[in-house]
Residue frames as a rotation matrix with the C-alpha (Angstrom) as fourth column:
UNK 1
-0.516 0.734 -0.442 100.40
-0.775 -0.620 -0.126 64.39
-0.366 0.277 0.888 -83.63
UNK 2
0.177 0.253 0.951 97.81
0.051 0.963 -0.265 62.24
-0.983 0.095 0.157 -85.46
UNK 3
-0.624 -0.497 -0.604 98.72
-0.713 0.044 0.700 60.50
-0.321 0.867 -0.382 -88.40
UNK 4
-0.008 0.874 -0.486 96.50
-0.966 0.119 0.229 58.87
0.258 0.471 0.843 -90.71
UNK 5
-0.227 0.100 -0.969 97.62
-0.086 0.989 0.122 55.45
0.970 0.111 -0.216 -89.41
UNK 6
-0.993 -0.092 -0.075 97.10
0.053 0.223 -0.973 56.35
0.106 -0.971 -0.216 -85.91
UNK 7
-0.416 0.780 -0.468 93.39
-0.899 -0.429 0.084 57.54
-0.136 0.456 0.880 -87.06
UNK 8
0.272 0.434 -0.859 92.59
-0.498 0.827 0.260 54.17
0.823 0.357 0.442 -88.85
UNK 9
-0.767 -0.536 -0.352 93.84
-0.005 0.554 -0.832 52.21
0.641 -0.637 -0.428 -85.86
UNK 10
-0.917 0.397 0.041 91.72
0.037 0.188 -0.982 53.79
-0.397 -0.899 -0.187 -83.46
UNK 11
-0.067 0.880 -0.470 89.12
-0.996 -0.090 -0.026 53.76
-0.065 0.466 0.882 -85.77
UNK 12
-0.250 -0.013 -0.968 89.78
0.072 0.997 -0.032 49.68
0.966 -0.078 -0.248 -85.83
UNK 13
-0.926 -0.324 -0.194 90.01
0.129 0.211 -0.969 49.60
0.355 -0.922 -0.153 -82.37
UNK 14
-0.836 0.540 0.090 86.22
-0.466 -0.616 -0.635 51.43
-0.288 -0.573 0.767 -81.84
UNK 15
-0.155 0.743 -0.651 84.69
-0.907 0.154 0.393 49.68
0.392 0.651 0.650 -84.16
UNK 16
-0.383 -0.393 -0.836 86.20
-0.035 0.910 -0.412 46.08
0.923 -0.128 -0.362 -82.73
UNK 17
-0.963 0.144 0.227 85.22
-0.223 0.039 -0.974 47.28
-0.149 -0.989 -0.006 -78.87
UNK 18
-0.424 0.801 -0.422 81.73
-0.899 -0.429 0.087 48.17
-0.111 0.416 0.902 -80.60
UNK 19
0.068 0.161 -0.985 81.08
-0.760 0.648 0.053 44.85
0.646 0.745 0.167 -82.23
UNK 20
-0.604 -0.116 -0.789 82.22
0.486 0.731 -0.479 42.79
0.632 -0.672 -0.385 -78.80
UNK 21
-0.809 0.559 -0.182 79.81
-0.092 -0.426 -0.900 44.93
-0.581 -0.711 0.396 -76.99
UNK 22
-0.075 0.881 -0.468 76.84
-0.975 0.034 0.221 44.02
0.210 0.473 0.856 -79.41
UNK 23
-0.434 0.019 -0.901 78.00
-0.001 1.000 0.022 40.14
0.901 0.011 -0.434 -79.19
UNK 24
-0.944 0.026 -0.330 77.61
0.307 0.440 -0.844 40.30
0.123 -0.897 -0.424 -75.45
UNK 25
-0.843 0.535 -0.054 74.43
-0.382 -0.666 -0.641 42.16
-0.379 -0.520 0.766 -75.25
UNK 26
-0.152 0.369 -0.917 72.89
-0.496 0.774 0.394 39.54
0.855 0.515 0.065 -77.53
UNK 27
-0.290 -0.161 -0.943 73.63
0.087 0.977 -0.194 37.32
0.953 -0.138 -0.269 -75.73
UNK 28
-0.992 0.050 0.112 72.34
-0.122 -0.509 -0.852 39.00
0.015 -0.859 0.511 -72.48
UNK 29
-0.395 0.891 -0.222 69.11
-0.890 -0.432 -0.148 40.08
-0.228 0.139 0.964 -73.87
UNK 30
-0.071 0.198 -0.978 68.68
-0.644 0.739 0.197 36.10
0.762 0.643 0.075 -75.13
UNK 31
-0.948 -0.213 -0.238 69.57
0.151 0.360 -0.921 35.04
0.282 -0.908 -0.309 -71.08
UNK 32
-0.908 0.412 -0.078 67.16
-0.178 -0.545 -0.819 37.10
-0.380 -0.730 0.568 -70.03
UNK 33
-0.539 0.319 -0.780 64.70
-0.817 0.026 0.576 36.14
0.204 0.948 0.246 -72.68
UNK 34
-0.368 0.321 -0.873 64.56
-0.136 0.910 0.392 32.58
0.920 0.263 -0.291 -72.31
UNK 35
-0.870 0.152 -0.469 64.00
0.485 0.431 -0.761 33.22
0.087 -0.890 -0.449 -68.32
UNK 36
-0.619 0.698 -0.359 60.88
-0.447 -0.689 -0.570 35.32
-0.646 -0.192 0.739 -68.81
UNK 37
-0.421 0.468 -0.777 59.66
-0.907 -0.192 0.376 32.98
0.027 0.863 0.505 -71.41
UNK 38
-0.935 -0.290 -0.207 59.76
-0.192 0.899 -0.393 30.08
0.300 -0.328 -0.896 -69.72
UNK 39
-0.351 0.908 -0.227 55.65
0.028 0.253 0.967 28.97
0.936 0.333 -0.115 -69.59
UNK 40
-0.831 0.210 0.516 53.96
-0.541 -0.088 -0.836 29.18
-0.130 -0.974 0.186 -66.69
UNK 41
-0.848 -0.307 0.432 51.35
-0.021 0.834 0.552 26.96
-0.529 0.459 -0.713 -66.11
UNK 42
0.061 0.981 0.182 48.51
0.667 0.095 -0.739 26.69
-0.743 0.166 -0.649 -68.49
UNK 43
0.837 0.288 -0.465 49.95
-0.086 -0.770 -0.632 29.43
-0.540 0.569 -0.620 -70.82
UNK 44
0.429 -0.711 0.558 52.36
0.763 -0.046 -0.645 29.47
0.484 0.702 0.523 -74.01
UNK 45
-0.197 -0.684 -0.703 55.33
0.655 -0.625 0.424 31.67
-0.729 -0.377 0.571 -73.93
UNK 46
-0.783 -0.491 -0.383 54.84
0.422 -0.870 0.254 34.48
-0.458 0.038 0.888 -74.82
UNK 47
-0.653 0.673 0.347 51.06
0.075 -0.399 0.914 34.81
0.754 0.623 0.210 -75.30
UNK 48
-0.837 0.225 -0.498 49.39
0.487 -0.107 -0.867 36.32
-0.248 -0.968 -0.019 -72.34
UNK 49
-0.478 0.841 0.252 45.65
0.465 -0.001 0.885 36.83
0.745 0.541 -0.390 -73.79
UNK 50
-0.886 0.233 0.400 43.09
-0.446 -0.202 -0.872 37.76
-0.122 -0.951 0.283 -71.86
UNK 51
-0.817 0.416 -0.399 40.21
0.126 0.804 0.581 35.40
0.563 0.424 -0.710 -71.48
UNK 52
-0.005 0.902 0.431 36.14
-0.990 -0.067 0.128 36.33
0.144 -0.426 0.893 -70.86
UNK 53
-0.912 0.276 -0.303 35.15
0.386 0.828 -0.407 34.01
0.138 -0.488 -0.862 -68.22
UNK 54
0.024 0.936 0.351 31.39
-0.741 -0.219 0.635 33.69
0.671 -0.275 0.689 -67.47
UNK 55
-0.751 -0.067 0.657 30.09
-0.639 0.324 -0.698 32.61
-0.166 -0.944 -0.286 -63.84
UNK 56
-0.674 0.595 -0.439 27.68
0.369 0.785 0.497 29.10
0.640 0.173 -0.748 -64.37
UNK 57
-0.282 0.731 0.621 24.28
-0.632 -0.629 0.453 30.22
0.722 -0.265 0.639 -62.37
UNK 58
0.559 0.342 -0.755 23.91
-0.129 0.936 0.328 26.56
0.819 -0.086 0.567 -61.14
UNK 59
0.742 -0.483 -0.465 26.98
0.615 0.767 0.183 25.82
0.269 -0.422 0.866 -59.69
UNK 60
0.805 -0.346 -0.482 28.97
-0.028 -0.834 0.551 29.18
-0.593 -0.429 -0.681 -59.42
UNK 61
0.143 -0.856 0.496 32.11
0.691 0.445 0.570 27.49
-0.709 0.261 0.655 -61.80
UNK 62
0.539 -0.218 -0.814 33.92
-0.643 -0.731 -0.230 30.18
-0.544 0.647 -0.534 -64.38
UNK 63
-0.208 -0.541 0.815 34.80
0.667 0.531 0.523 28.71
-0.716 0.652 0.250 -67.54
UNK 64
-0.863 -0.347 -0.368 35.36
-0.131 -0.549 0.826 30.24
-0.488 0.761 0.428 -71.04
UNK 65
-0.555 0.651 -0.518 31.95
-0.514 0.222 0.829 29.05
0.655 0.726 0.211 -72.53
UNK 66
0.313 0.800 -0.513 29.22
-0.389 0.600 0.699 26.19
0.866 -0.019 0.499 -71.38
UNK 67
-0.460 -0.451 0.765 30.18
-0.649 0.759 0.058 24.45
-0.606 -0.470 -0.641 -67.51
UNK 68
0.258 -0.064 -0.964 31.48
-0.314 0.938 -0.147 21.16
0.914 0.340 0.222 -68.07
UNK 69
-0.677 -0.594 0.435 31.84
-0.684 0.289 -0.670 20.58
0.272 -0.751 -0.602 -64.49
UNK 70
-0.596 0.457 -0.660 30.51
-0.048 0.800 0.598 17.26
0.801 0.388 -0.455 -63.68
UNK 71
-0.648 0.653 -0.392 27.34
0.758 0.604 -0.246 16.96
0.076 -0.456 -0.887 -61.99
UNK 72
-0.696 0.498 -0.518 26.20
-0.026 -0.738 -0.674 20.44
-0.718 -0.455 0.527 -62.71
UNK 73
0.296 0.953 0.064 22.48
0.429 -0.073 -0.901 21.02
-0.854 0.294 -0.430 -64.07
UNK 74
0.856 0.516 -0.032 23.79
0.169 -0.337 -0.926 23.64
-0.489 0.787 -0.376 -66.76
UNK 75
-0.010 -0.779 0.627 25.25
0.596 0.498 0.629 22.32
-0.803 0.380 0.459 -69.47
UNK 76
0.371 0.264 0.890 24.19
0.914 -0.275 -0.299 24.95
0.166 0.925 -0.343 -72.22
């Protein structure tokens, strides 16, 4: 039958599987982490903004503000 030490045992025993199944999933979820976080290029990890481009009338270039491409007419 059970007996109170067979009780606490498996009660050690669930807790102990429990605890090595939290270590490893850490450590999973951190694997998997650092490969999805890895920068791509032109952007930090883990900050995927969006960004209002406007089309230059002049020259047709999309930048974030004024063209600075060189030789175009509009610089404002």
């Amino acid at each position: 039958m059970f007996t109170p030490q067979k009780i606490i045992v498996l009660a050690i025993t669930l807790v102990a599987v429990w605890l090595v199944w939290r270590v490893i999933e850490r450590r999973n979820a951190a694997k998997v982490g650092k490969d999805q976080a890895s920068p791509k290029m032109g952007q930090k990890a883990g900050h995927e903004e969006p960004v209002d481009l406007v089309q230059c009338s002049q020259c047709g270039n999309w930048t974030e503000g004024p063209c600075n491409r060189p030789g175009c007419l509009n610089k404002g």
